[in-house]
N, C-alpha and C positions, 0 to 999 in steps of 0.2 A: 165519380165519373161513370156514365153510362159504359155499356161495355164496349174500348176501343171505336167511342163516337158512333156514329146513326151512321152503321153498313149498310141504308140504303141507298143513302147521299156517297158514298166511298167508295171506291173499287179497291179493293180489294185481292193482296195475291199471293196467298201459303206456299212458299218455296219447300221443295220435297224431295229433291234431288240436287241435279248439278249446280254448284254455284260460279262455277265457270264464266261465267257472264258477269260480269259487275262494271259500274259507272264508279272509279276514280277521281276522288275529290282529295286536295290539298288546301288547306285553310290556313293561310300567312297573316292573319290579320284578326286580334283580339280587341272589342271592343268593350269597354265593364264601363258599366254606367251606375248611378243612383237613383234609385228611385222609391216608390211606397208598396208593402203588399204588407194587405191585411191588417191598415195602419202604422205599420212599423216600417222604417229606412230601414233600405237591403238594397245590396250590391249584385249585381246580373253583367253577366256577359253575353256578348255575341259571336261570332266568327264568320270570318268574311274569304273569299275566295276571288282573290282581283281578276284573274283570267279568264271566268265562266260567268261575274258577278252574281255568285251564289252565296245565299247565307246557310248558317249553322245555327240554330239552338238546341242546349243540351238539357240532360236532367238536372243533373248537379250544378253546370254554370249556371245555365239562366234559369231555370222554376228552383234552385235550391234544393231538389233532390225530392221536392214535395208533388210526386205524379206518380200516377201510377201505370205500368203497363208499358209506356211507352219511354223511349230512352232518346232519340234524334229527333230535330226535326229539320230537315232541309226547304226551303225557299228560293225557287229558282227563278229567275228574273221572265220567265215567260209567263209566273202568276201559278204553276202547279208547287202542291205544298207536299213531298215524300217524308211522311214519319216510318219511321223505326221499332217496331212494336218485338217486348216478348213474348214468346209462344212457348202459353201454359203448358202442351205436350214436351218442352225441354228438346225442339226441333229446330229448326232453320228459323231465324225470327220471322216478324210477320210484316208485310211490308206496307203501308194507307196509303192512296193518292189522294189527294180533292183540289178540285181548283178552289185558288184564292181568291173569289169573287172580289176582295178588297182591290185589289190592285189595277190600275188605273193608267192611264197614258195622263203622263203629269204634266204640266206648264212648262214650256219653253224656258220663259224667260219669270223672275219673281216680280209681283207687283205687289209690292209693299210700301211703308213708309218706314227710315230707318228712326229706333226709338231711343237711343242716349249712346254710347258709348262702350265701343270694341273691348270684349272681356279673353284672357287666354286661359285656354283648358289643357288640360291633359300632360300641366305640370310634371316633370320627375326628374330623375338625376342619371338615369341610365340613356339618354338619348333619343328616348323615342318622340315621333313627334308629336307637335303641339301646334294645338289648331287659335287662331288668333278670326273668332267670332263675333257678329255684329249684330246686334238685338233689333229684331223688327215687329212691327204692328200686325198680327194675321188676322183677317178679315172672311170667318164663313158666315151666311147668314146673319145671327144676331150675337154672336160668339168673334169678342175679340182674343185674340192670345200671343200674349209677349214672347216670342223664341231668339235664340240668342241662333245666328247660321253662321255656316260658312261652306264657302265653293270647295269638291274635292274632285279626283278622278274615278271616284266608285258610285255604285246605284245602290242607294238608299229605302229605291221605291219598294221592293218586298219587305223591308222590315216594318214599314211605315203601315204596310198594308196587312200585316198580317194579325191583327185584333179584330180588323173588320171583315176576317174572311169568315165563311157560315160555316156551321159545326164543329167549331174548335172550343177546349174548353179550358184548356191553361191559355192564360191570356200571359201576353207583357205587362209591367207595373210601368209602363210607360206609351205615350203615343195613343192613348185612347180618347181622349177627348173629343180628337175630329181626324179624319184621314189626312194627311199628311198630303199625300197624294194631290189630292186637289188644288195646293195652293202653290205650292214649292216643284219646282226643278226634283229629276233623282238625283242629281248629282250633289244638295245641298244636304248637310249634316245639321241634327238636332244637336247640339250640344248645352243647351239648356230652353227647359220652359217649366211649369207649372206643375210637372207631373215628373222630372227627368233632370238628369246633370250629367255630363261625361265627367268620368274620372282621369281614363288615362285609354291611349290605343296603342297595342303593343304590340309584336313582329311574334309569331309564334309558330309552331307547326302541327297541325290536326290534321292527320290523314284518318278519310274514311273511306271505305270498300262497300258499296249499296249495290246487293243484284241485281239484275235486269228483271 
């Protein structure tokens, strides 16, 4: 990985003193999916934050603990992407802005055709819930792709969007194929296609503390 991405595209901000200042995030909401890296099935998660519709990706959850330097990455539904970086001098870490060029004002409404029959995910036995999904035809370009959706009350659109933001170099093992964005509502869930499977979404508590 170049170092901590092209600081020219980045702003950039070395905290040195007070930390007094920070943006408060509570993340009630685990999303672990299936997916391919590196040809091999692996399991990633996400985290969600219903109140601000902000996402979470971590090192450990979602890239497997295979990054370097950088440890959060936060996605905030206005399309800025705040990573969490270490700072080699063993100071205040180091904080990345960039916009998510990816992210997109998505479709109202879906225009699809629906393609066979409603599949439920996110089976288990402790109660969490479980999504009852309907596979439809997605039409970009020359590119068709069979995704299984369903309606929820969270936005979807920054996770969808964040492979196709510029300068990022750990990608998701999922959602790459086409933006998401373009075709679907935020408020519709992948819970299967070509690249992805939900496993299971589960109630949990991730608090973070990000300085100003």
């Amino acid at each position: 990985m170049r170092k901590l991405l092209l600081f020219s595209c980045i702003t950039t901000v070395l905290l040195t003193s007070s930390l007094a200042a920070q943006t408060k995030y509570n993340f009630t909401l685990q999303f672990t999916f299936e997916g391919v890296r590196d040809g091999l099935k692996t399991q990633f998660s996400t985290f969600y934050e219903p109140k601000s519709g902000t996402w979470l990706l971590t090192k450990d959850d979602t890239f497997g603990g295979q990054v370097f330097d950088i440890h959060h990455w936060i996605l905030k539904p206005n399309g800025e992407i705040i990573m969490i970086a270490d700072n080699e001098f063993e100071g205040p870490p180091v904080i990345l802005k960039v916009k998510n060029y990816g992210l997109k004002k998505t479709p109202l409404k879906l225009n699809a055709k629906i393609a066979g029959k409603a599949k439920r995910y996110g089976k288990n036995k402790y109660n969490w819930p479980t999504y009852l999904a309907t596979p439809y035809n997605l039409q970009i370009g020359r590119l068709t792709q069979k995704s299984y959706l369903v309606k929820t009350n969270y936005n979807f659109a920054p996770l969808y969007a964040y492979n196709f933001c510029l300068d990022i170099e750990n990608y998701l093992p999922a959602f790459s194929k086409f933006n998401y964005c373009d075709v679907i509502p935020k408020n519709l869930l992948v819970t299967e296609d070509s690249e992805v499977r939900l496993i299971f979404a589960s109630p949990t508590e991730y608090f973070l503390e990000v300085p100003k």
